[in-house]
Backbone as CSV, one residue per row, in Angstrom:
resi,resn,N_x,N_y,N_z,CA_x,CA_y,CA_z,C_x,C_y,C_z
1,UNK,21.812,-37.649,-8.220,22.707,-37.719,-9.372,23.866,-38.682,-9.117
2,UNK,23.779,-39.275,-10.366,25.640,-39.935,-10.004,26.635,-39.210,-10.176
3,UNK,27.504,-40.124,-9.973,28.949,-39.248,-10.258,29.006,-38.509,-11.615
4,UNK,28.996,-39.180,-12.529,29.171,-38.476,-14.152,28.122,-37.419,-14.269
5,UNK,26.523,-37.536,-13.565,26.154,-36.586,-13.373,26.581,-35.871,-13.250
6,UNK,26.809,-35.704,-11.924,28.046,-34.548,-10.983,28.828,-33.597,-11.789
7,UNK,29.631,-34.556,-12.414,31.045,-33.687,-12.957,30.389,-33.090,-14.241
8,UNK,29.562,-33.605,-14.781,28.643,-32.742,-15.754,28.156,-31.696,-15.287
9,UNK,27.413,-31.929,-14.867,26.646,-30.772,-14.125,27.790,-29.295,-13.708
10,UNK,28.566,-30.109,-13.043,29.515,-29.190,-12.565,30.177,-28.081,-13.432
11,UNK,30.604,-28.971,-14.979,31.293,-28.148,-16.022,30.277,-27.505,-16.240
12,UNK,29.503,-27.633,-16.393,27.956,-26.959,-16.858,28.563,-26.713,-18.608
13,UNK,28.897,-27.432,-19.797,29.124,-27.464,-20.817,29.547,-28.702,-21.479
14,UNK,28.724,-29.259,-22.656,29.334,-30.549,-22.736,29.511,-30.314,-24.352
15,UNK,30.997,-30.345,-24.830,31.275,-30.038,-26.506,30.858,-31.579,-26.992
16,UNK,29.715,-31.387,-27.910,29.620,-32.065,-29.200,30.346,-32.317,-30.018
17,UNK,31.026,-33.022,-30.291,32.329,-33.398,-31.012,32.050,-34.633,-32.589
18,UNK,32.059,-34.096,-33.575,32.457,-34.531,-34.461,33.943,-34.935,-35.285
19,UNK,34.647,-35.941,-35.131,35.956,-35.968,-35.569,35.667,-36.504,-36.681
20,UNK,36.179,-36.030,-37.704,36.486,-36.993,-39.274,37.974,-37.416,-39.252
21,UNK,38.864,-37.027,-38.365,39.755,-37.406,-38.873,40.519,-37.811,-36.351
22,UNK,40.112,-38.894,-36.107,40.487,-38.904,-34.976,42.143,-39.323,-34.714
23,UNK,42.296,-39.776,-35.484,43.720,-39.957,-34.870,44.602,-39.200,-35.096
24,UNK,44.873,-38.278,-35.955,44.924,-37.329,-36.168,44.594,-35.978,-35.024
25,UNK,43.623,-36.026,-34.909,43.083,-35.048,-33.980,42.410,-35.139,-32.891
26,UNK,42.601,-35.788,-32.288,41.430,-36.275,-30.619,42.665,-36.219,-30.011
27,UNK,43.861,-36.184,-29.721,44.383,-35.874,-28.824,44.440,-34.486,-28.472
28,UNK,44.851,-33.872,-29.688,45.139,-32.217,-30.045,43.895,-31.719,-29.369
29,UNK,42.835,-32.085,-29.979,41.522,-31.469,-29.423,40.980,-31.721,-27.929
30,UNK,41.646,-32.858,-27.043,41.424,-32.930,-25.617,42.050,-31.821,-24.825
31,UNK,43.064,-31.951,-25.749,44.088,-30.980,-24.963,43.832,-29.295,-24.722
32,UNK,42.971,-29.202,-26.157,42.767,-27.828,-26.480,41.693,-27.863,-25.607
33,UNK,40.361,-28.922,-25.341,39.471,-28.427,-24.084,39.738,-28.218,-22.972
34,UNK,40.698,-29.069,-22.477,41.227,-28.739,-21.227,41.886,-27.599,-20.602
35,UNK,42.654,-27.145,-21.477,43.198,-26.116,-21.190,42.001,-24.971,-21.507
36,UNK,41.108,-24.952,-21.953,39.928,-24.196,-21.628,39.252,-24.420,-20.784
37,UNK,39.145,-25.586,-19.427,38.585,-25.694,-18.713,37.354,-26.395,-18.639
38,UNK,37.277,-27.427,-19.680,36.148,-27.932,-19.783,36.982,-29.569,-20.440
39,UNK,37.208,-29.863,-19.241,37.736,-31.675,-19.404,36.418,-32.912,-19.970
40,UNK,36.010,-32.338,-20.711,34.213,-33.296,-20.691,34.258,-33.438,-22.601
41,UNK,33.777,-34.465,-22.965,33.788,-34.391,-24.619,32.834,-35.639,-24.597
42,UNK,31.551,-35.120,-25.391,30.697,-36.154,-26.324,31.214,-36.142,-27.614
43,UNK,31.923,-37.475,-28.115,32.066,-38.179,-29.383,31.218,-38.807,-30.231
44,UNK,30.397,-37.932,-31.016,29.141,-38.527,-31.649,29.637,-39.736,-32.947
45,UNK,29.069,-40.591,-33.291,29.122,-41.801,-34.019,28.651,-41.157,-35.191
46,UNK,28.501,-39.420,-35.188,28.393,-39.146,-37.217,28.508,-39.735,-37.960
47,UNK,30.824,-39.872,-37.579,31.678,-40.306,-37.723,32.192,-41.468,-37.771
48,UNK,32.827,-41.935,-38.930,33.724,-43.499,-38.507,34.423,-43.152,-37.658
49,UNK,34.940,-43.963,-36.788,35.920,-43.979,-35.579,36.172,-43.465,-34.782
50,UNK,34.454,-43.139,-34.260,34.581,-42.247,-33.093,34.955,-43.222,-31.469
51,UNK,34.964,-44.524,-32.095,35.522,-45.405,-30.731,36.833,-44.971,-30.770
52,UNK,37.620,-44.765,-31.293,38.900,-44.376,-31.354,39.253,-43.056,-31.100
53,UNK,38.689,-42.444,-31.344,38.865,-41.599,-30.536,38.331,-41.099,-29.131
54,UNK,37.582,-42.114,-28.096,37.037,-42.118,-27.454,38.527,-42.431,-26.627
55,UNK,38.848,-43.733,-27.062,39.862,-44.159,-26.742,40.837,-43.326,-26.690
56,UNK,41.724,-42.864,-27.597,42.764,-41.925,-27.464,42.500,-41.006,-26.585
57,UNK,41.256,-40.058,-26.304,41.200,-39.322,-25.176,41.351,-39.608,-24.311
58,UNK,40.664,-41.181,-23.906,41.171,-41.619,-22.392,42.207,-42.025,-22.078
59,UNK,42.957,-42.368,-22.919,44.850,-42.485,-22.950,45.241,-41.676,-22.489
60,UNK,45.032,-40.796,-23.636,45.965,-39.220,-23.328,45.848,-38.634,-22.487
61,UNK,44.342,-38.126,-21.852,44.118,-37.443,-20.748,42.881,-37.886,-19.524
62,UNK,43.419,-39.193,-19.000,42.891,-39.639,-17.833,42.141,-39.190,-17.220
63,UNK,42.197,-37.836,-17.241,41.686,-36.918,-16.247,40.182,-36.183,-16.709
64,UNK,39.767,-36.614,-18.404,38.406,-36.210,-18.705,37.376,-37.132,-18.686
65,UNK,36.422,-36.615,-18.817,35.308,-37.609,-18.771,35.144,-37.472,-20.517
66,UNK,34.744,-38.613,-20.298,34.654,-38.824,-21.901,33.645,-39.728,-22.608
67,UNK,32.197,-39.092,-23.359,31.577,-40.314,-24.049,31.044,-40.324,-25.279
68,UNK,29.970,-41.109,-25.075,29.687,-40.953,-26.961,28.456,-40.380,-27.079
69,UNK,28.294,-39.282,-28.257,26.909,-39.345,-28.540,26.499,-39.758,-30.246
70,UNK,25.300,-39.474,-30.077,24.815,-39.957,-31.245,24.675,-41.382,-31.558
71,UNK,24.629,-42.235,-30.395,24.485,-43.395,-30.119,23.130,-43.819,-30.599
72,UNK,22.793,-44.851,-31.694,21.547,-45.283,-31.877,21.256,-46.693,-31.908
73,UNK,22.110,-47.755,-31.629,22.179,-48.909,-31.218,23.295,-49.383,-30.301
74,UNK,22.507,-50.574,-29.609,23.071,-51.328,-28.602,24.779,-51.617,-29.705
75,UNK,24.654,-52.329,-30.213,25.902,-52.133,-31.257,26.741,-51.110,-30.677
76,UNK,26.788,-49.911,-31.260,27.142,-48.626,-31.244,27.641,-48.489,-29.676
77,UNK,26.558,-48.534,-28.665,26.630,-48.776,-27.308,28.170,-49.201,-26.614
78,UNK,27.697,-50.680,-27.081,29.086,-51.820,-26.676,30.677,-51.256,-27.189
79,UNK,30.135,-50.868,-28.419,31.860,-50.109,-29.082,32.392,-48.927,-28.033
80,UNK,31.284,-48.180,-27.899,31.767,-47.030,-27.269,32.104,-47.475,-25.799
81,UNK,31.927,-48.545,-25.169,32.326,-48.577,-23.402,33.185,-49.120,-24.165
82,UNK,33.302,-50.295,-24.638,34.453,-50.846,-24.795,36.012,-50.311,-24.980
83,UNK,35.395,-48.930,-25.598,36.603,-47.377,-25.715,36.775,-47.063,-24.873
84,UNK,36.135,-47.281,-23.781,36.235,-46.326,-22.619,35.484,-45.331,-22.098
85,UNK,34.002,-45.174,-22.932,33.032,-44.295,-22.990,32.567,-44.444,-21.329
86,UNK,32.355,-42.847,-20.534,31.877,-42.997,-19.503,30.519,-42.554,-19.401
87,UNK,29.782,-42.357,-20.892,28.380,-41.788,-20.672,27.812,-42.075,-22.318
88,UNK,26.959,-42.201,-22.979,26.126,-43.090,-23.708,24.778,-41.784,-23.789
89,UNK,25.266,-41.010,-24.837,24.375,-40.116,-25.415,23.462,-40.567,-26.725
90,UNK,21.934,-40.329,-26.635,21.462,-40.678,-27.840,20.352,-39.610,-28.313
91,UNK,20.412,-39.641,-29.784,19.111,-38.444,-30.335,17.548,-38.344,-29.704
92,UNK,17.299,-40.345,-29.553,16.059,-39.741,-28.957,15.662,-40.794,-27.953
93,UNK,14.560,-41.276,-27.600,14.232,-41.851,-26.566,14.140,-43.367,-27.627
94,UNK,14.861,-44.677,-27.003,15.193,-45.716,-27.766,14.574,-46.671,-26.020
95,UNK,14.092,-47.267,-25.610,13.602,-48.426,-24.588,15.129,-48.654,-24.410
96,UNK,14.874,-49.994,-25.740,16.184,-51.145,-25.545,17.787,-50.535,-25.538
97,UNK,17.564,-49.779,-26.540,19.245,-49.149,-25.864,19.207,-48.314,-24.516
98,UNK,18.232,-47.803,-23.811,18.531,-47.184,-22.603,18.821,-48.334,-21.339
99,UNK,17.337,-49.349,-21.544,18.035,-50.468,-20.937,18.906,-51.026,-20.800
100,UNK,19.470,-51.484,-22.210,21.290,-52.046,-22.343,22.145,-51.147,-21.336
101,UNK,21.863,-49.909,-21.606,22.939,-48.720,-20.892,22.786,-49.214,-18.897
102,UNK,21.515,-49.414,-18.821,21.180,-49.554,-17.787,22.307,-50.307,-16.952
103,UNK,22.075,-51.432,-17.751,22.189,-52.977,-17.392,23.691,-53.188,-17.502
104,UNK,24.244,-52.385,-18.310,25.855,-52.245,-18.286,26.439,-51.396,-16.735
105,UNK,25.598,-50.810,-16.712,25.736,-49.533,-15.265,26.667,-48.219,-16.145
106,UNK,26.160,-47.799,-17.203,26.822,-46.646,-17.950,25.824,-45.774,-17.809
107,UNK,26.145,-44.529,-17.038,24.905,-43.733,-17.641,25.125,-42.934,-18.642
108,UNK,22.972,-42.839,-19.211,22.930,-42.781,-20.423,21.272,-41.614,-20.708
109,UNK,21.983,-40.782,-21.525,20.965,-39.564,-21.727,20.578,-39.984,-23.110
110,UNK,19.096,-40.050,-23.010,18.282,-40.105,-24.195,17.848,-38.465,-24.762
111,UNK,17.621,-38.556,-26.012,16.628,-37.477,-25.968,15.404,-37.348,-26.140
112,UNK,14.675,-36.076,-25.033,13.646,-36.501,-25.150,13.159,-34.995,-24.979
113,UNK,11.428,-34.774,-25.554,11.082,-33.314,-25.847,9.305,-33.570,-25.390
114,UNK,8.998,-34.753,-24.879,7.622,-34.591,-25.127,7.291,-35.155,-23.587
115,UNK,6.262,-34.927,-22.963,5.642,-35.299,-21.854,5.844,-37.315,-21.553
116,UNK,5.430,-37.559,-23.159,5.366,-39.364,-23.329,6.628,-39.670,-22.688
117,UNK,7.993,-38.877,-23.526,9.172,-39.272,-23.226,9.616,-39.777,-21.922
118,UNK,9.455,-38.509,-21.509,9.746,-37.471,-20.118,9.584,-38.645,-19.097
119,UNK,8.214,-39.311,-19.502,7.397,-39.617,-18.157,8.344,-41.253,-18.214
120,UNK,8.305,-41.984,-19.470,9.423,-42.826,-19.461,10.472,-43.139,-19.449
121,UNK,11.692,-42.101,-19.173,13.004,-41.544,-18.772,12.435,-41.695,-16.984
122,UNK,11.822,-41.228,-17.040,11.793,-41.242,-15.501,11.192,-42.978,-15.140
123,UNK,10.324,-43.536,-15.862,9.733,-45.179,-15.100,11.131,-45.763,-14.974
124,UNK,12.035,-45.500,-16.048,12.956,-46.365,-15.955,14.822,-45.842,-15.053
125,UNK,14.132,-45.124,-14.144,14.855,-44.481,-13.299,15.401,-43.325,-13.514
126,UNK,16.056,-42.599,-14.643,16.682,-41.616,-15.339,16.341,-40.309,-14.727
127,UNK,17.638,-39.975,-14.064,17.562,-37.995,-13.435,18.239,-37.145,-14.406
128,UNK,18.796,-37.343,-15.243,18.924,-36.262,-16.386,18.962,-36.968,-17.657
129,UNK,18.247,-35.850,-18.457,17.583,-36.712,-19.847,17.953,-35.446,-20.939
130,UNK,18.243,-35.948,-22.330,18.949,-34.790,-23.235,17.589,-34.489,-23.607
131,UNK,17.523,-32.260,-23.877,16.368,-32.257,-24.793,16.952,-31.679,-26.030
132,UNK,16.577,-32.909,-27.237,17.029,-32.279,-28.517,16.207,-32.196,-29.372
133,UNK,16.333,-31.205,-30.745,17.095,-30.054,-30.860,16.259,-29.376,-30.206
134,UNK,17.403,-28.193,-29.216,16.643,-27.750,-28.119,15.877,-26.470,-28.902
135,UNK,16.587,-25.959,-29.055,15.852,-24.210,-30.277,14.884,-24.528,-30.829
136,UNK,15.009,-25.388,-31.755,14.045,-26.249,-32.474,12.697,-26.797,-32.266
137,UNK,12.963,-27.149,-30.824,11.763,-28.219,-30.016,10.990,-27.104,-28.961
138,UNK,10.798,-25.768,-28.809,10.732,-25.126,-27.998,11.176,-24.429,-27.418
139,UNK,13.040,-24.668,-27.271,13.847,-23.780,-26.584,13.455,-23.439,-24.767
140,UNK,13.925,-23.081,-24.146,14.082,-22.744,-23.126,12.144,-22.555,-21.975
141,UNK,11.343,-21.884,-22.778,10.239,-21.898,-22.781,9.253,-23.196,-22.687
142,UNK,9.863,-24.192,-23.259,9.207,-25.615,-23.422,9.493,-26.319,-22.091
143,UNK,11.049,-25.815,-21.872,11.939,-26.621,-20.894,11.691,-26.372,-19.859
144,UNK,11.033,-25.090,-19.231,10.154,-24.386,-18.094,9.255,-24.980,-17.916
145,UNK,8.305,-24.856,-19.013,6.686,-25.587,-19.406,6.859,-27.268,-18.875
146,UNK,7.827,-28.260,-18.975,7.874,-29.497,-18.899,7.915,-29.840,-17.538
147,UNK,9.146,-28.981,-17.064,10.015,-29.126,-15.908,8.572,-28.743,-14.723
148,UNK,7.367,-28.061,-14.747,6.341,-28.153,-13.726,5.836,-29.306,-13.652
149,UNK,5.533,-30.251,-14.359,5.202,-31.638,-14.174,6.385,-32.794,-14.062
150,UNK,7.873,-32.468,-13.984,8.473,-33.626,-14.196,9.862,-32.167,-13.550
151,UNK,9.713,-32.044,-12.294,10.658,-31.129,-11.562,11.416,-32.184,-11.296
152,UNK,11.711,-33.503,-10.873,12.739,-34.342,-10.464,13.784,-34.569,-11.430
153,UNK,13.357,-34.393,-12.916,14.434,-34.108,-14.167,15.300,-32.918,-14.180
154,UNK,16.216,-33.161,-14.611,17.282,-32.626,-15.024,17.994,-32.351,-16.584
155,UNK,17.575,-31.385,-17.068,17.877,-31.026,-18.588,19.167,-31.125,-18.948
156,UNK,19.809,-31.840,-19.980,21.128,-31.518,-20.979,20.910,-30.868,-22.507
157,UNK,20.018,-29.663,-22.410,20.004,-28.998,-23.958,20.445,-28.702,-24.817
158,UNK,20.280,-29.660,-26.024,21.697,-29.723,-26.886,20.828,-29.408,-28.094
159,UNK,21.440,-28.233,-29.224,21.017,-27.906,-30.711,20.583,-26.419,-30.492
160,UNK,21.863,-25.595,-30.673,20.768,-24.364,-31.117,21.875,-23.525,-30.002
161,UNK,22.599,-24.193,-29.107,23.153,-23.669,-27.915,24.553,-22.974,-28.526
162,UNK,24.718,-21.450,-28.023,25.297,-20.722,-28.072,26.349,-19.838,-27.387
163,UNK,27.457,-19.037,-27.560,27.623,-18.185,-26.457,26.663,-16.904,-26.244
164,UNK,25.929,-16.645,-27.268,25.041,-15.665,-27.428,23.862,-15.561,-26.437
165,UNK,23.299,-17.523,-26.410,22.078,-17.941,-25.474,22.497,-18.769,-24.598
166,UNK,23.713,-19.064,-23.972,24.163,-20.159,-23.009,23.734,-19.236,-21.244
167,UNK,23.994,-18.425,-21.118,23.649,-17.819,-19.725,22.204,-18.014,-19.660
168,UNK,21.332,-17.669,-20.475,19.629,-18.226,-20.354,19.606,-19.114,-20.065
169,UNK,20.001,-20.764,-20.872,19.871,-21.561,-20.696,20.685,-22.202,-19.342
170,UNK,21.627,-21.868,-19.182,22.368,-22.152,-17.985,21.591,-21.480,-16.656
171,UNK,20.823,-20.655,-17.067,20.352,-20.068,-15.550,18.994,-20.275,-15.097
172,UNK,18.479,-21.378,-16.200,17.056,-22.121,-15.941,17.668,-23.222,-14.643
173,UNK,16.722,-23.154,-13.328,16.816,-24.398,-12.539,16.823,-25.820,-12.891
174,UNK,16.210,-25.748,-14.369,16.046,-27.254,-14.715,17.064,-27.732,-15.604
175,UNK,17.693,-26.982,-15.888,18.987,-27.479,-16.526,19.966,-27.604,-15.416
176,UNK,21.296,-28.715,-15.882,22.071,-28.907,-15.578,23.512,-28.587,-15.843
177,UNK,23.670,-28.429,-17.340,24.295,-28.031,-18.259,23.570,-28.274,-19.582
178,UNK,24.570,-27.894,-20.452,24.442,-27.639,-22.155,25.384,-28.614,-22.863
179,UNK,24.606,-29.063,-23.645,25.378,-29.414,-24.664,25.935,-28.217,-25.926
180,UNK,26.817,-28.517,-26.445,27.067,-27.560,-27.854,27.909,-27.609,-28.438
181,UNK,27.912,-28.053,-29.796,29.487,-27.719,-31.079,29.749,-26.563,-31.517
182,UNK,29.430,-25.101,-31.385,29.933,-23.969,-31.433,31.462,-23.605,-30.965
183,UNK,32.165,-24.647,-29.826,33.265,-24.315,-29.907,34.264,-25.359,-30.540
184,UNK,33.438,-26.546,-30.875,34.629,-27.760,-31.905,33.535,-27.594,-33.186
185,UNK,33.511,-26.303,-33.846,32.939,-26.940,-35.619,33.883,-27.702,-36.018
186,UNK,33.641,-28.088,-37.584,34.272,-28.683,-38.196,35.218,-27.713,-38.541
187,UNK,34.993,-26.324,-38.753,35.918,-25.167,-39.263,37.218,-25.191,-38.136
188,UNK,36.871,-25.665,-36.716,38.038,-25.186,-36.043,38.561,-26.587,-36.247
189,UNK,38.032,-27.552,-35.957,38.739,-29.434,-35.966,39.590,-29.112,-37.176
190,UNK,38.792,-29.224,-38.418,39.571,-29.715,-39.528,40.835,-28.617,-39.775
191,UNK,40.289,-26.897,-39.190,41.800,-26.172,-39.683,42.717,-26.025,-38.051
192,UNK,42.892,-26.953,-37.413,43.649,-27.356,-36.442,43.437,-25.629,-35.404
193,UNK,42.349,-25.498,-35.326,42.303,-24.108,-34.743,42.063,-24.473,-33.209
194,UNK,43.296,-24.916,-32.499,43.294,-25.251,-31.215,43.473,-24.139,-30.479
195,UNK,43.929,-22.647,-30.365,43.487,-21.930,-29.283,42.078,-21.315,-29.593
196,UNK,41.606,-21.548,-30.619,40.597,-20.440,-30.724,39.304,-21.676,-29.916
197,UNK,39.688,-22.797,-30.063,38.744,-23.943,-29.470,38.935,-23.321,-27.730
198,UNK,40.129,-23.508,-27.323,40.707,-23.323,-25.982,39.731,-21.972,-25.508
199,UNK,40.094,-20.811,-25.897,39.975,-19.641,-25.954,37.897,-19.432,-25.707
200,UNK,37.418,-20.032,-26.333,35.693,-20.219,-26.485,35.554,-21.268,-25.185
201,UNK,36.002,-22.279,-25.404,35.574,-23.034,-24.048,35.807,-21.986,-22.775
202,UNK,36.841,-21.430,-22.845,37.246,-20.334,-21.406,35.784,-19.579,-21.332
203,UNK,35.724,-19.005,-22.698,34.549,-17.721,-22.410,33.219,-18.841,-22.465
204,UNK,33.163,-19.926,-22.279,31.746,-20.844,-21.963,32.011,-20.532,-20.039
205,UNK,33.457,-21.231,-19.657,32.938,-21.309,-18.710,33.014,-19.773,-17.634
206,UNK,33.556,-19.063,-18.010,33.102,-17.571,-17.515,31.743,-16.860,-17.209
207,UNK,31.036,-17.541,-18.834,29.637,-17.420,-18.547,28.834,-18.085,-17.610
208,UNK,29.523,-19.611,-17.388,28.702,-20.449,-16.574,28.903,-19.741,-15.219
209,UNK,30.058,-19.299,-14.850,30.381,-19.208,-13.713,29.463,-18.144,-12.998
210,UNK,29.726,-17.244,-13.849,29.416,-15.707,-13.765,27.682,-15.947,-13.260
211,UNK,27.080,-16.686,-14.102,25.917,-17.180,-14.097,24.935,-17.849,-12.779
212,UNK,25.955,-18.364,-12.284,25.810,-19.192,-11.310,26.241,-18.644,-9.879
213,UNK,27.447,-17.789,-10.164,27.609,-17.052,-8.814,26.346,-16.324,-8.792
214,UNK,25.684,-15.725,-9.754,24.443,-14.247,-9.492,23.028,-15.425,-9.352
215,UNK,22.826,-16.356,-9.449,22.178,-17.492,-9.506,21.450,-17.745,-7.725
């Protein structure tokens, strides 16, 4: 693993982040993860101006890792390092944008759900690869099923992820961490509900922990 691996892995939680309104709110909302213990934020390109707020996070708080998802072109790509993006998330398995990512030296999680994928995430070097939507695509059961032919991968399961189902998924060997917007909806972003954001990230990583000590 690389480094951004690493510190991923480590939080074992990565918030999905939709901002409609970033300047406005990407500072407020770094702040509110952090102090929950989870310094890590994917900025998906839903959104207009999610370079900007890529940016403002890395202003404000130096100290997170910070990137984009929902990345579906090299375009898209270039905006987001150029913000400051330290990781290059995308929906599904794309060649030329994983290459670009390559070739920049950003790492970069595709998603991917099928054996075809799998096996080409890996030709082109890749130790952790996103599976999305995870509930959707199989859930946890699929991710077992895959991981016997392609054990050198490393799962980021994002869609469907919960506090309800995060200890399952967190306590599969083949995951690394989770992705999930359950603790930044749009309900908490847009009504400025910064402890209750704070407050959920805590009880993510309690679970992780808890999880991992009995692990």
């Amino acid at each position: 693993m690389n480094n951004v691996d690493k510190i991923i892995s480590d939080i074992g939680i990565v918030p999905v982040i939709k901002l409609n309104e970033p300047k406005r709110d990407a500072k407020k909302l770094a702040e509110a993860l952090c102090k929950g213990g989870v310094p890590v934020a994917e900025v998906t390109f839903r959104a207009a101006g999610a370079e900007y707020a890529i940016e403002i996070m890395r202003r404000e708080f130096p100290e997170m890792l910070v990137g984009a998802g929902t990345v579906l072109t090299v375009e898209q790509a270039d905006k987001a390092i150029a913000a400051g993006a330290s990781f290059i998330v995308s929906p599904g398995f794309d060649e030329e944008l994983v290459r670009h990512c390559i070739n920049k030296g950003i790492p970069v999680y595709p998603g991917c759900t099928t054996p075809t994928e799998y096996q080409a995430a890996l030709k082109l070097g890749l130790e952790v690869i996103k599976f999305f939507p995870a509930e959707q695509s199989g859930g946890l059961a699929k991710i077992k099923a895959m991981s016997a032919p392609f054990p050198m991968l490393k799962i980021l399961p994002t869609g469907g992820i919960s506090l309800k189902n995060l200890a399952q998924y967190i306590g599969c060997k083949a995951v690394c961490a989770c992705g999930g917007s359950y603790m930044v909806t749009a309900d908490l972003i847009d009504g400025g509900k910064w402890e209750e954001i704070t407050q959920l990230c805590a009880e993510s990583v309690k679970i992780i922990k808890e999880v991992r000590a009995n692990g």
